[in-house]
PAFI-450340 format. One record per residue (C-alpha): x, y, z; residue number from 1. Coordinates in Angstrom, 1 decimal. Last residue first. Example, Ala and Ser with C-alpha at 12.3 -4.5 7.8 and 13.67 -1.06 7.14 Angstrom:
2
nulo u->13.7; v->-1.1; w->7.1; pos->2
nulo u->12.3; v->-4.5; w->7.8; pos->1
END
This chain:
325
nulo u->50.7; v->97.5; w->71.9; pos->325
nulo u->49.0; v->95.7; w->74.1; pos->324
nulo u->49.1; v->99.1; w->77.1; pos->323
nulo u->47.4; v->101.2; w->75.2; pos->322
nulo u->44.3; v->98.7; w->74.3; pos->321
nulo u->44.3; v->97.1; w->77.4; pos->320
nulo u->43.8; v->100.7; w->79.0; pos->319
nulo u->41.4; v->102.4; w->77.1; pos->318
nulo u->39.1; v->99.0; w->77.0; pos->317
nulo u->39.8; v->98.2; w->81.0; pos->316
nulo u->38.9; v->101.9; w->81.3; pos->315
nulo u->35.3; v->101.8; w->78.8; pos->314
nulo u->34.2; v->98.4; w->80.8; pos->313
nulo u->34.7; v->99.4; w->84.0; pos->312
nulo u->32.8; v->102.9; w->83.6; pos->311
nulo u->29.9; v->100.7; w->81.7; pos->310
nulo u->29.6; v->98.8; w->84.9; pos->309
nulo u->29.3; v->102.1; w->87.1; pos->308
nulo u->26.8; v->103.6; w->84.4; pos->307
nulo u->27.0; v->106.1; w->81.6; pos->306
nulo u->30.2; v->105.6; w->80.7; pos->305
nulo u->30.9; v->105.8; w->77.3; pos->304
nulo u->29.4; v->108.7; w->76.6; pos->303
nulo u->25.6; v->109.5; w->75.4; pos->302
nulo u->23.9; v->108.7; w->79.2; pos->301
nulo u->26.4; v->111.5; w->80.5; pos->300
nulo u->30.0; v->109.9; w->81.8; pos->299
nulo u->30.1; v->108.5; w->85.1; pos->298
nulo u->32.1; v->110.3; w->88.0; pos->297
nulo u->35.1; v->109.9; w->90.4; pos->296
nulo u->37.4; v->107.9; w->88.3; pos->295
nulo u->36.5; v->107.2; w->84.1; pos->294
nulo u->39.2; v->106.8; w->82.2; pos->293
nulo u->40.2; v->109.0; w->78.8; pos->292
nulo u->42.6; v->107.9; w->76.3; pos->291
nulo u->46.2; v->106.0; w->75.8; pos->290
nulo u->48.3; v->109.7; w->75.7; pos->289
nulo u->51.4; v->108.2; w->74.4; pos->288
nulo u->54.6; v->108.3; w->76.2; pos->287
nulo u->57.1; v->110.0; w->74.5; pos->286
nulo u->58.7; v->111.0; w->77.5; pos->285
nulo u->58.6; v->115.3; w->77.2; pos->284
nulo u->55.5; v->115.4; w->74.9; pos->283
nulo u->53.8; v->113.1; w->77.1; pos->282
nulo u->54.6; v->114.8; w->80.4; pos->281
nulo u->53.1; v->118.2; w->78.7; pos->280
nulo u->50.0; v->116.4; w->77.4; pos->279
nulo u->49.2; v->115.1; w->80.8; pos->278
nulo u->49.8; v->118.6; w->82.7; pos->277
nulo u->47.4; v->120.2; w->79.9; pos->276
nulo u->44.6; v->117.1; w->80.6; pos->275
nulo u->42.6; v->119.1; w->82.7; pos->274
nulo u->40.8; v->116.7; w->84.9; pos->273
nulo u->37.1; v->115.6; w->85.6; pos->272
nulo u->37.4; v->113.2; w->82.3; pos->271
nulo u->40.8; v->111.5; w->83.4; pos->270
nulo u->43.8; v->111.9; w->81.3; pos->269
nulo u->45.9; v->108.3; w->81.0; pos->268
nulo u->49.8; v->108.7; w->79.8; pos->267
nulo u->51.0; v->105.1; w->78.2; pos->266
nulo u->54.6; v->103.0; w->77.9; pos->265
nulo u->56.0; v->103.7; w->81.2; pos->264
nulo u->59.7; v->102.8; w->80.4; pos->263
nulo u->60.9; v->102.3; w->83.7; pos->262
nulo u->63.6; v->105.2; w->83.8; pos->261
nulo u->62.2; v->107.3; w->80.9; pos->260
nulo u->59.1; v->107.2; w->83.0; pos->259
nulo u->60.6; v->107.7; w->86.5; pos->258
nulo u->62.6; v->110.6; w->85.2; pos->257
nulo u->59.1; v->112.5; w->83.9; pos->256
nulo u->57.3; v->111.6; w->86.9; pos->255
nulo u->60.7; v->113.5; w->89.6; pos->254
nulo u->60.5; v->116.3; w->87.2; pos->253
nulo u->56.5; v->116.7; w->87.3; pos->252
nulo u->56.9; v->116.1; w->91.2; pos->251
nulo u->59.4; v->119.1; w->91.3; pos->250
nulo u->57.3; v->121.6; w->89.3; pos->249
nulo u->54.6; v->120.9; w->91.5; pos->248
nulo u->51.2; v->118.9; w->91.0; pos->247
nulo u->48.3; v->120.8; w->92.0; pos->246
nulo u->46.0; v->119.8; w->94.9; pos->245
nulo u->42.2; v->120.6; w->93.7; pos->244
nulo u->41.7; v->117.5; w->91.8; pos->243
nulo u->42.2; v->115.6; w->95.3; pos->242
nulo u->43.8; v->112.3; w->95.7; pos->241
nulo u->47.0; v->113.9; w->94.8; pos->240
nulo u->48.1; v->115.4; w->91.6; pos->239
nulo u->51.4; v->113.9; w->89.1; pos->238
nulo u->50.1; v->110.3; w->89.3; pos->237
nulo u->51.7; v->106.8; w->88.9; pos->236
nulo u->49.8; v->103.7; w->89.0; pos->235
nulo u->51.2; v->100.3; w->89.0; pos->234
nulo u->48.6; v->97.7; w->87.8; pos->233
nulo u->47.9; v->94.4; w->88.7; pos->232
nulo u->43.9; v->93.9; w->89.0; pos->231
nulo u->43.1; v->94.9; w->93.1; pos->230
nulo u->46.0; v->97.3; w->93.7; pos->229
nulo u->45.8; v->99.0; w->90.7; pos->228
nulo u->42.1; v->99.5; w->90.9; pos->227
nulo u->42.8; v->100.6; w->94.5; pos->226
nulo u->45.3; v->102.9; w->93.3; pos->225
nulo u->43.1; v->104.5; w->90.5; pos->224
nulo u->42.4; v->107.9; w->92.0; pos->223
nulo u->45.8; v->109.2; w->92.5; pos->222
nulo u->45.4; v->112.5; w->89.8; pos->221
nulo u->46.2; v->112.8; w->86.1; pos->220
nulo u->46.7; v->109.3; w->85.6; pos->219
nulo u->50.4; v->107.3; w->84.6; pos->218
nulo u->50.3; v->103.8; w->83.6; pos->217
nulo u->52.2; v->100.7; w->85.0; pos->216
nulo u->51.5; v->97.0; w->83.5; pos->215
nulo u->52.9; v->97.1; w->80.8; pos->214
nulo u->56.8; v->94.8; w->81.5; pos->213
nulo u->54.7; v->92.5; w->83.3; pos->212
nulo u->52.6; v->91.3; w->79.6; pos->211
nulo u->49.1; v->92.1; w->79.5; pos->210
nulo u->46.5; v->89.4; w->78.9; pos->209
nulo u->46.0; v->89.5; w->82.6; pos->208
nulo u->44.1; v->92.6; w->81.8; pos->207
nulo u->41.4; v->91.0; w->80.5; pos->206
nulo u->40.7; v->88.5; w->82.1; pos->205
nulo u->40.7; v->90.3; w->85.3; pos->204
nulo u->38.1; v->92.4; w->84.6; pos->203
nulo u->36.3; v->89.7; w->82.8; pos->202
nulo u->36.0; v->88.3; w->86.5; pos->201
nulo u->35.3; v->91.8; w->87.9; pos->200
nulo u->32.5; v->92.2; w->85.3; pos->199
nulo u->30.8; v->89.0; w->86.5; pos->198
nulo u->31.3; v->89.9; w->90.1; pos->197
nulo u->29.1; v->93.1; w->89.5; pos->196
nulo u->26.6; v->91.3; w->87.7; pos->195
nulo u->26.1; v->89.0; w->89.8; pos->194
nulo u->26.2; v->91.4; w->92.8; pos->193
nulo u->23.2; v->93.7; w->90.4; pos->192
nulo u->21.2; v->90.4; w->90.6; pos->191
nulo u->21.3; v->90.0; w->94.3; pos->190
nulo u->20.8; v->93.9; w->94.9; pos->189
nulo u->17.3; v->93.9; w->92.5; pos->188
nulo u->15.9; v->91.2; w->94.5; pos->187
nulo u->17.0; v->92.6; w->97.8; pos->186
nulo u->15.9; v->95.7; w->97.2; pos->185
nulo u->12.2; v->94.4; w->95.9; pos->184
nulo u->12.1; v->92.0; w->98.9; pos->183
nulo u->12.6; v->95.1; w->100.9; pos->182
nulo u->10.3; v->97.4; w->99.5; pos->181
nulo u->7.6; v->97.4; w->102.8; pos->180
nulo u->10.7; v->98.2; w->105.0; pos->179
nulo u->11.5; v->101.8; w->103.4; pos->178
nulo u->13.6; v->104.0; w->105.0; pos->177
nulo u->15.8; v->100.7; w->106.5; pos->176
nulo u->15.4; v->98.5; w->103.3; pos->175
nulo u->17.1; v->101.6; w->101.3; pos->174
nulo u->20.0; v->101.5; w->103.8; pos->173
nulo u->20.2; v->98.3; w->103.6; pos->172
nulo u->20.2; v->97.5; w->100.0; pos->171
nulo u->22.7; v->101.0; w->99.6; pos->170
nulo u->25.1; v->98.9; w->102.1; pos->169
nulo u->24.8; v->96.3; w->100.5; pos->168
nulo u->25.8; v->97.9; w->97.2; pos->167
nulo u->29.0; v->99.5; w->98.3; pos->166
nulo u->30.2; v->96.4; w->99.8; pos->165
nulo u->29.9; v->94.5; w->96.4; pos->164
nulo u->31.7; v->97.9; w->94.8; pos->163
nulo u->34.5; v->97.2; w->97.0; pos->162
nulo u->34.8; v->94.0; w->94.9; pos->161
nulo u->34.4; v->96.3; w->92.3; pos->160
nulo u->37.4; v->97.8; w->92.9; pos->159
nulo u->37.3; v->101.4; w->91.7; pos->158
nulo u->34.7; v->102.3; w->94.0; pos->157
nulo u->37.1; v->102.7; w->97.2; pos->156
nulo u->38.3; v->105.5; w->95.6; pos->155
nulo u->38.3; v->107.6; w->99.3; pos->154
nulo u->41.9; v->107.0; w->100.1; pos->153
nulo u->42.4; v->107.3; w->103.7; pos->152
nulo u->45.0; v->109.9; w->104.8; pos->151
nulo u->48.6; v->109.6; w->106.3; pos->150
nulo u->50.3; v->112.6; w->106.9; pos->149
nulo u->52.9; v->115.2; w->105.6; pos->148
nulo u->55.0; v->117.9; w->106.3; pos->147
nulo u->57.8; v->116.2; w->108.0; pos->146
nulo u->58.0; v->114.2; w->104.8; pos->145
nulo u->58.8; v->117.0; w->102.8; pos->144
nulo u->62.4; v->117.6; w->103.6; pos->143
nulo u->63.3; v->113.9; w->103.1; pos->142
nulo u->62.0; v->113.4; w->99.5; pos->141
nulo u->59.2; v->111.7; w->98.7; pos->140
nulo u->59.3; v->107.7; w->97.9; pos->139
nulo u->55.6; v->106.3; w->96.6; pos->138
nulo u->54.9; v->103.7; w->98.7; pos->137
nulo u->51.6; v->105.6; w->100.2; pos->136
nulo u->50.1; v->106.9; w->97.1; pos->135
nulo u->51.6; v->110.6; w->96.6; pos->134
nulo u->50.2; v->114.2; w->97.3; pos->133
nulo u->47.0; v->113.4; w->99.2; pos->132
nulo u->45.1; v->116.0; w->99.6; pos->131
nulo u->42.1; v->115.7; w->102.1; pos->130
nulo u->40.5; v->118.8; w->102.3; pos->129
nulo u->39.4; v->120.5; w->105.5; pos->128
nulo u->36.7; v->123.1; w->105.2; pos->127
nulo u->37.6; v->126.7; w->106.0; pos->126
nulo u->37.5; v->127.6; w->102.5; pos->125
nulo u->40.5; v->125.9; w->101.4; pos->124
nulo u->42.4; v->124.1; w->104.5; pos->123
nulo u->45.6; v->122.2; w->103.4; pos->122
nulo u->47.5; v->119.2; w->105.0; pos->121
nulo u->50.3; v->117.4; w->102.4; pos->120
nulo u->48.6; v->113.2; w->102.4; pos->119
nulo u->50.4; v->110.4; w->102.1; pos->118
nulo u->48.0; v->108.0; w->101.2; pos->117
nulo u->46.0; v->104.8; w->103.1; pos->116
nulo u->44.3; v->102.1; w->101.3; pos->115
nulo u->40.8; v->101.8; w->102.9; pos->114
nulo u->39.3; v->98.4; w->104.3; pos->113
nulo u->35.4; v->98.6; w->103.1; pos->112
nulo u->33.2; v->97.6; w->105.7; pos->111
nulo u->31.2; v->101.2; w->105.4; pos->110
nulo u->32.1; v->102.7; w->101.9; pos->109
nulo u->28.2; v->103.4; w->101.5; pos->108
nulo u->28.1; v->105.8; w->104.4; pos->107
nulo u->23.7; v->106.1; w->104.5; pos->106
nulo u->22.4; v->108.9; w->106.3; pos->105
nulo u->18.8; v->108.9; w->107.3; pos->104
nulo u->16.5; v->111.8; w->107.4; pos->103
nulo u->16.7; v->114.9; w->109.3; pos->102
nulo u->18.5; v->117.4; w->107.0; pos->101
nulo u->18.4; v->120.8; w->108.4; pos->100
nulo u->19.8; v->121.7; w->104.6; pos->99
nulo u->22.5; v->124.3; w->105.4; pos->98
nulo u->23.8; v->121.8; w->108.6; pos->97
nulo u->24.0; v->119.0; w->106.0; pos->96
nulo u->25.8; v->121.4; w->103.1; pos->95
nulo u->28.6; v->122.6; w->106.1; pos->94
nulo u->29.2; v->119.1; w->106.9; pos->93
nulo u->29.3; v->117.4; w->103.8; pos->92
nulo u->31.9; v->119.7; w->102.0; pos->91
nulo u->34.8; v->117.7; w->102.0; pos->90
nulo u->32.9; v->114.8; w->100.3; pos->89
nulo u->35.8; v->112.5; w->99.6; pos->88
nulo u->36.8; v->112.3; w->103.2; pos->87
nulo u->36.8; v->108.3; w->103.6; pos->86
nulo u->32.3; v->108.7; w->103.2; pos->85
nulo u->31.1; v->107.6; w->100.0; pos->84
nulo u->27.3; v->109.4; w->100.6; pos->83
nulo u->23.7; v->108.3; w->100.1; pos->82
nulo u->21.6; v->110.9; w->101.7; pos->81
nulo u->17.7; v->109.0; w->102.6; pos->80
nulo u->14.2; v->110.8; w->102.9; pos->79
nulo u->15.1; v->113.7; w->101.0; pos->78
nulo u->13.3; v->116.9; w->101.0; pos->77
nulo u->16.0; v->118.8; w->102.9; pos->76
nulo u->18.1; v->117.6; w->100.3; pos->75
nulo u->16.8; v->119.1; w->97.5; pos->74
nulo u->16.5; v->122.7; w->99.5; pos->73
nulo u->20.7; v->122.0; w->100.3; pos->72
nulo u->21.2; v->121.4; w->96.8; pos->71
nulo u->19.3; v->124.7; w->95.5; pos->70
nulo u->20.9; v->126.5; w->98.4; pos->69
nulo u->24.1; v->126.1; w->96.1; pos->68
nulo u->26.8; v->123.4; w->97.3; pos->67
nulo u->30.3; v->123.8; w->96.3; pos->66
nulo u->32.4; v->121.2; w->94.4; pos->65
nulo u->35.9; v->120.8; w->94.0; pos->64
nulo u->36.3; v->117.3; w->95.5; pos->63
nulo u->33.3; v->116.4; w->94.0; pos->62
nulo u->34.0; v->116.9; w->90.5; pos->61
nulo u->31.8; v->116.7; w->87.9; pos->60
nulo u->31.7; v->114.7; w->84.6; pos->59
nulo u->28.2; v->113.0; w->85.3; pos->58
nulo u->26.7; v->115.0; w->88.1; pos->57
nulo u->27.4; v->116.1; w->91.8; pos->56
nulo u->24.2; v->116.3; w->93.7; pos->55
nulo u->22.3; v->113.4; w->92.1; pos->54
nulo u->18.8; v->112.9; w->92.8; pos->53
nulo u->17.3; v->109.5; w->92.8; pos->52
nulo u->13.4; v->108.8; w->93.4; pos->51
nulo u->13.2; v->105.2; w->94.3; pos->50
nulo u->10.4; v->102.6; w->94.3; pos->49
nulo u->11.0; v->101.8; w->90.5; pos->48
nulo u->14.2; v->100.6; w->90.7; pos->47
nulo u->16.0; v->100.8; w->94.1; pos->46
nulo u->19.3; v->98.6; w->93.8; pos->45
nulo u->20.4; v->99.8; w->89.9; pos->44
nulo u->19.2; v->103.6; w->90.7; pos->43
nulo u->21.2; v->103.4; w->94.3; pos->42
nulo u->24.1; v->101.9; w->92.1; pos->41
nulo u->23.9; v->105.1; w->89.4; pos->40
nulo u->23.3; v->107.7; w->91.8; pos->39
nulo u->26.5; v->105.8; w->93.5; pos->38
nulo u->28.3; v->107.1; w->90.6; pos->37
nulo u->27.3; v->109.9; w->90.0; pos->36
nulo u->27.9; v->112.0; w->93.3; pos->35
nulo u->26.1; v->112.8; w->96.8; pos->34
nulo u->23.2; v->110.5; w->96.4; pos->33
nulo u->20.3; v->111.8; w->97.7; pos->32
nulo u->17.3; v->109.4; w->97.7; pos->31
nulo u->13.5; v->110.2; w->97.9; pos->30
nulo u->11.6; v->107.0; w->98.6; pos->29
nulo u->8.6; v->106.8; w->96.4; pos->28
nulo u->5.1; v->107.1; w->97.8; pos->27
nulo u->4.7; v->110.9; w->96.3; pos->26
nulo u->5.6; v->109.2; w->92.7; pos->25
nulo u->3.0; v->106.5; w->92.8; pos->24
nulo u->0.5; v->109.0; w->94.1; pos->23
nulo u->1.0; v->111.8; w->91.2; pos->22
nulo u->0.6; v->108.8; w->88.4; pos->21
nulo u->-2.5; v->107.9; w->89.8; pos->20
nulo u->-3.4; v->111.2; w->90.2; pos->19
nulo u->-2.8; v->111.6; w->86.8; pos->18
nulo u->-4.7; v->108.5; w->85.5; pos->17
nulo u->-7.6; v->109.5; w->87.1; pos->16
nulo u->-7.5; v->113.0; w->85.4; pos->15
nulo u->-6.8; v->111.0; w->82.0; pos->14
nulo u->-9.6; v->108.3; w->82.7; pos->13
nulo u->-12.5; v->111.3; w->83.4; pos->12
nulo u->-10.7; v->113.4; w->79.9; pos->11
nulo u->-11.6; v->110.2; w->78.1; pos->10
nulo u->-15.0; v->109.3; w->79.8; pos->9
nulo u->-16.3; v->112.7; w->79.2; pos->8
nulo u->-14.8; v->112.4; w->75.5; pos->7
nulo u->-16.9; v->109.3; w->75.4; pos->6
nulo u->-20.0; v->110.9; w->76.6; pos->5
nulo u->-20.0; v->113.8; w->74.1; pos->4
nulo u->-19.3; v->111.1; w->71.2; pos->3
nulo u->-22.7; v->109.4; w->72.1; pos->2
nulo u->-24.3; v->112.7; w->72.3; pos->1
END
């Protein structure tokens, strides 16, 4: 009888403790995040009050990606869309209208001032794609440039002192759906910007280690120019700022001359890219392949990127160690 009783407890505490568990994830705030990366800040600002979903995952590509009517169904449930805004998400628009989404829309590259690149105009899908053929600076040749525009470039991210902007805007955005987790979001927010302007000082550190005559690197596509920009690299890529724009035979030429020229020392593949184009430049330099960086997406939780810091940390290893020796 005794033991009858107990179980009855038991399997009582277990049904409580399910509802329990069932509440505490209906009160969350459902968040959107439109790629990995900023599922990874919202995750790092929201803690245990928010429910992130990311749309494009860890290795994807958002400037090739298509919605499904799962995507749009997951974010018609949301109560917040976290998105980079600067034209990265091409296909916002046409996924937001799918959806019916009512909630709140968060631009987390707000405040941020954007480089600018030259940009050759396409239209793939009936969307308009941003695809920027060179970095603004970069000389083209005089018959092209009638055909080309200036564009923001959307990799705000890969400054971290961009990244600081990135993650008050997430604070507020979360404080704004849900007022009663504020002190939580700011808490977590303050401790995440130490963070963040710790890893930009060892940032810096490190790469100031390398000598002038290093410091420029080729990528597979323009996604690193703000990272250049803020830390003292010169970065040359063979694609635009989209994955989908293909280098041509006479931008390939024009790289592979500007290498031998200037002695580029190190060839960098990214992990959303196919690293053929790469391995061809390399064979035809002698440039080494110095490893895989992180741009528009984190790794999965077993790579070496698994979060936004961890991205930082993996590149300025790849590249310090290419470009020391």
């Amino acid at each position: 009888m005794k033991h009858r009783v107990l179980m009855q407890i038991g399997l009582a505490l277990t049904v409580l403790l399910g509802f329990a568990d069932s509440a505490e994830a209906a009160d969350k705030v459902k968040a959107v995040a439109s790629f990995s990366i900023l599922g990874d800040m919202i995750s790092q600002v929201g803690g245990d009050r928010v429910e992130v979903v990311t749309l494009v995952g860890p290795d994807g590509d958002a400037h090739v990606f298509s919605p499904t009517p799962a995507d749009a169904k997951t974010l018609a449930g949301a109560d917040v869309f976290f998105v980079n805004g600067l034209g990265f998400e091409g296909w916002l628009q046409r996924l937001e209208k799918a959806s019916g989404f009512k909630g709140r829309v968060v631009v987390t590259s707000d405040g941020v001032k954007p480089l600018t690149m030259e940009e050759e105009g396409h239209h793939h899908g009936g969307e308009d794609h941003a695809h920027a053929d060179h970095a603004k600076g970069h000389d083209d040749d005089e018959d092209d440039e009638e055909d080309e525009e200036e564009v923001d470039d959307p990799h705000a991210w890969q400054d971290l002192a961009n990244g600081k902007i990135y993650v008050g805007n997430i604070r507020d955005g979360l404080i704004a759906a849900d007022p009663e987790g504020r002190a939580t979001y700011e808490a977590n927010a303050a401790n995440y910007l130490e963070r963040l302007a710790k890893e930009d000082a060892a940032v810096r550190a490190a790469l100031a280690t390398l000598p002038e005559a290093r410091r420029k690197i080729i990528t597979s596509h323009d996604a690193f120019n703000y990272f250049g920009m803020a830390y003292g690299l010169e970065i040359v890529a063979p694609e635009g700022v989209s994955t989908e724009s293909e280098a041509s035979a006479k931008d390939v030429a024009k790289i592979i001359r500007q290498i031998k020229a200037d002695k580029i020392p190190a060839v960098f593949v990214e992990n959303i890219t196919d690293r053929r184009l790469l391995d061809q430049i390399a064979r035809e330099t002698g440039a080494k392949i110095g490893g895989t960086l992180y741009s528009d997406a984190l790794s999965g939780p077993d790579g070496p990127a698994p979060t936004y810091l961890d991205m930082f940390r993996h590149n300025v290893g790849a590249l310090t160690a290419a470009l020391s020796s």
